[in-house]
N, C-alpha and C positions, 0 to 999 in steps of 0.2 A: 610531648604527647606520648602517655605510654600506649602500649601494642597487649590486647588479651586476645591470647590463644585459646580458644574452647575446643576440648573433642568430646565430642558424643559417638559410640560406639552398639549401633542398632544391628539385630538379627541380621536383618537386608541387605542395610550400606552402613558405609563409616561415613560421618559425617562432621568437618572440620570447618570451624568458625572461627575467621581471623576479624575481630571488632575494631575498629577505632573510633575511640569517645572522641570529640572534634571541640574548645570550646566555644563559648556562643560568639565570645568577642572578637575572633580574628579566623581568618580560613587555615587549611591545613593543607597543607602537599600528602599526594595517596601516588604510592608506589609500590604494588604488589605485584606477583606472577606467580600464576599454580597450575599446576600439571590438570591437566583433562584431555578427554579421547579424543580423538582428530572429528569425529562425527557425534559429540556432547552437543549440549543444549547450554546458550548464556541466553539468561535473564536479568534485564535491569529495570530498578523503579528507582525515577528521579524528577523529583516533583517540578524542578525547576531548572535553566542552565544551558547545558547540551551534553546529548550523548553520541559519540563517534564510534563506528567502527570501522576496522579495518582489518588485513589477514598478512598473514602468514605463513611462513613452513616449519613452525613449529607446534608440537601437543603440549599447549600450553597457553593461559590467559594472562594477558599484561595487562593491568588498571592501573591508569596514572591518571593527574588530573586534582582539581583545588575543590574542597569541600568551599562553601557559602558561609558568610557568617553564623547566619541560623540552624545550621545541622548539628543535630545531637551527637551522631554517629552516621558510621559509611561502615554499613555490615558486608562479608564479602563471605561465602561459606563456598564450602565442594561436596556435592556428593555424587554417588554411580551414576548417576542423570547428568552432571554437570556444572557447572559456576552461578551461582546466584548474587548479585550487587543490590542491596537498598541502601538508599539514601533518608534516614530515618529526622527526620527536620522539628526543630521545637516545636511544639502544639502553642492555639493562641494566635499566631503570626498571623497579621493580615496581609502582610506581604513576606515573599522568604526569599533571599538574596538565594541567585541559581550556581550550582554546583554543575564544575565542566570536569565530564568522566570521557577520556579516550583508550579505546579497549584495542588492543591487537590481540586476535581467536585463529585458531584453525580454518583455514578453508572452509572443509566440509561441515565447520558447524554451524547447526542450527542457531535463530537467533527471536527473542519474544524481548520489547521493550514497552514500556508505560510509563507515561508523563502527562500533565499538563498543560504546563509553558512549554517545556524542554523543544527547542530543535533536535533531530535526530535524522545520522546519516549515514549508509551502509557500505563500503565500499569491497567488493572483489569475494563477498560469497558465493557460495557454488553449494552449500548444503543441503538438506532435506526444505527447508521455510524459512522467510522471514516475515516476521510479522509485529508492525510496529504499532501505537495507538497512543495520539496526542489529542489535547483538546484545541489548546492557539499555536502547536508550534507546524512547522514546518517540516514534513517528511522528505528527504532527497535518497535514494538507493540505485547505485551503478550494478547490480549482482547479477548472477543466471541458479539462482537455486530453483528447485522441482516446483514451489509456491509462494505465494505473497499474499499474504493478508495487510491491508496498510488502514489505517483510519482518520481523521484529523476532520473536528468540526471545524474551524476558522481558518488553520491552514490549509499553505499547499502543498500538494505532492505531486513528485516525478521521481517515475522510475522509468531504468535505460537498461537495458541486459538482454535477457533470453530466461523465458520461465510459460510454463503451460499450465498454470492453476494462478488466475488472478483474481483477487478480490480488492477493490477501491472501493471507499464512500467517503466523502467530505459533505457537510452541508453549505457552507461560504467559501470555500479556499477550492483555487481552480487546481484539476489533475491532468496531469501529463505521463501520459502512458506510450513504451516505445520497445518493438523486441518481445512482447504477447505472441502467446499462442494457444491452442486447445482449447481452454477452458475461462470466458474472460466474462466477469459482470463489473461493472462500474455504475455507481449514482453519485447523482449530486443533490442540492435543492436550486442554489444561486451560483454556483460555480461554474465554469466554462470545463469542459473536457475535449483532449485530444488525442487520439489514440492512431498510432503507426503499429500494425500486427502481421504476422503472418497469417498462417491458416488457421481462420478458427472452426470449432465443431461447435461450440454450445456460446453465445453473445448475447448479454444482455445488459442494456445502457438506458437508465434511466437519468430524469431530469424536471426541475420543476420551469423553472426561468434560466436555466445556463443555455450554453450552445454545446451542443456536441458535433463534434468532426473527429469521422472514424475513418481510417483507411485501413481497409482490411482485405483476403481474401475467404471465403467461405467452403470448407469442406462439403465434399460431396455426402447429401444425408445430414448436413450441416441445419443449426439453429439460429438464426440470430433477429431476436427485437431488442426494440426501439421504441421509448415512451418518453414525452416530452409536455408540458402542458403552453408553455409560452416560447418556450426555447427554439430557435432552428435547430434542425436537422439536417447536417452535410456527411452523405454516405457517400466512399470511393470504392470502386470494386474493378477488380482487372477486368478488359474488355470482352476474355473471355467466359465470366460466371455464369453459370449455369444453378439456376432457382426459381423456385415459384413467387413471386412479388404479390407483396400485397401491401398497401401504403392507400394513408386517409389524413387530412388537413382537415380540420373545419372551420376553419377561418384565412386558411394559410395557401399557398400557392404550392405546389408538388410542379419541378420539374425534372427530368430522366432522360435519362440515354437509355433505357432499357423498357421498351412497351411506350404506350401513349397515358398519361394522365387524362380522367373525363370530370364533369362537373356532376357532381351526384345528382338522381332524379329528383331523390322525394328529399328536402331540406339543401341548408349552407354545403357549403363542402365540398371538396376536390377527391377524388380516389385514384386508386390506380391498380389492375389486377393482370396481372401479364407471366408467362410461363416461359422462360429462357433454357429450352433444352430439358432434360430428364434423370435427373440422379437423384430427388427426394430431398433436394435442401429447401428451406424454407427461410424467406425473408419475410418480416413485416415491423411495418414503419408506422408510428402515429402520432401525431403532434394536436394540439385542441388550437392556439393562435397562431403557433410557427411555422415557418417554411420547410417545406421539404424538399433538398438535391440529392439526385442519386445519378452519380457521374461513372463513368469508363474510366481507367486508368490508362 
């Protein structure tokens, strides 16, 4: 397989593109490393396969890993922003044999992926964001960078670290969330969600039929709902939080350690409105079939 070098040399940035044509009939071995800042940006599009990453203590991106039958080319460029990887796949294919790319990056760098199939898995960031986005594959990330953005309609994800800017959604594929803080939304439609956090300021956990089970605590001045239509509802909260509750069933049972649950007057329904102390956080909980538990820690 030969190797093209492209430089492109712009007002802005210099911009160097290492191509390799791959052919259709048999996969390629990919063995590259290019210099980039300790706090760049890598981006990868790999329609199929798996994408790994992992770190190190060097300013510098290693791509290794077996192009698919079907790949035309494995572009890999640099510029002042950082490493860019596509996996550019024959057009036509109703199916594309998947390409497995494992990256070791910098620490502190940032990291944006996009796939399809592709599994994709983060291990030991610490930068600005990661933010991944599959259709069937599986998200797993170990990191403690500033944010997360994760996505996956069918798959699941779990993420384990330390980060205060969290954003999840899956529609089918259960999330596991663990090591949140600050800033946490999470949905599903059919997926189960579980979330172990520290203190959060702003929560918001949506659900159509999954269950959610959140165990968290809530800053003072703090926000967090809860919407659910079929789903249970299992909230943890230290024994000591202090919030304004406000929690509603309409078909579903509310039980609590904090205030008394009553049966609503006028229509179905259970509620619950109770006031734990005085610092302006605000709780509320709402399910239309599912259960509501709001327990002590």
């Amino acid at each position: 397989m030969n190797t093209h070098v492209k430089a492109n040399i712009a007002a802005s940035m210099c911009l160097i593109a290492l191509l390799f044509p791959v052919a259709g009939s048999c996969g390629e071995e990919i063995d590259q490393t290019i210099e980039m800042s300790a706090s760049g940006l890598v981006q990868v599009e790999n329609l199929a396969g798996t994408i790994e990453f992992s770190t190190w203590d060097r300013d510098e991106v290693q791509v290794r890993g077996e192009a698919g039958e079907d790949v035309e080319e494995v572009e890999i460029s640099s510029s002042t922003k950082g490493v860019q990887i596509r996996v550019r796949n024959a057009k036509n294919k109703r199916r594309v044999d998947g390409t497995d790319l494992h990256l070791r990056i910098p620490e502190k760098a940032s990291i944006e992926a996009e796939s399809v199939s592709a599994d994709i898995s983060v291990s030991g960031s610490s930068g600005d964001s990661v933010m991944l986005n599959t259709v069937s594959g599986d998200l797993e990330v170990e990191a403690s960078p500033e944010r997360i953005e994760l996505a996956s309609v069918s798959g699941d994800i779990e993420f384990d670290g330390q980060v205060m800017r969290t954003a999840v959604e899956s529609v089918s594929g259960d999330i596991t969330v663990v090591g949140a803080a600050g800033e946490v939304n999470v949905s599903t439609v059919s997926g189960d969600v579980s979330l172990e956090a520290g203190d959060v300021s702003r929560g918001r956990f949506e659900s159509v039929s999954g269950e959610l089970t959140l165990e968290l605590a809530l800053e003072d001045g703090g926000r967090l709902n809860c919407d659910s239509m079929s789903g249970d509802l299992n909230l943890s909260l230290p024994a000591s939080q202090k919030a304004d509750f406000g929690a509603q069933s309409y078909s579903g049972d509310i039980n609590t350690d904090f205030g008394r649950a009553v049966s609503v007057s006028r229509g179905p329904g259970t509620m619950l409105e109770h006031r734990e102390g005085d610092n302006g956080a605000q709780i509320r909980l709402e399910t239309f079939s599912g259960d509501i538990s709001i327990r002590s820690q």
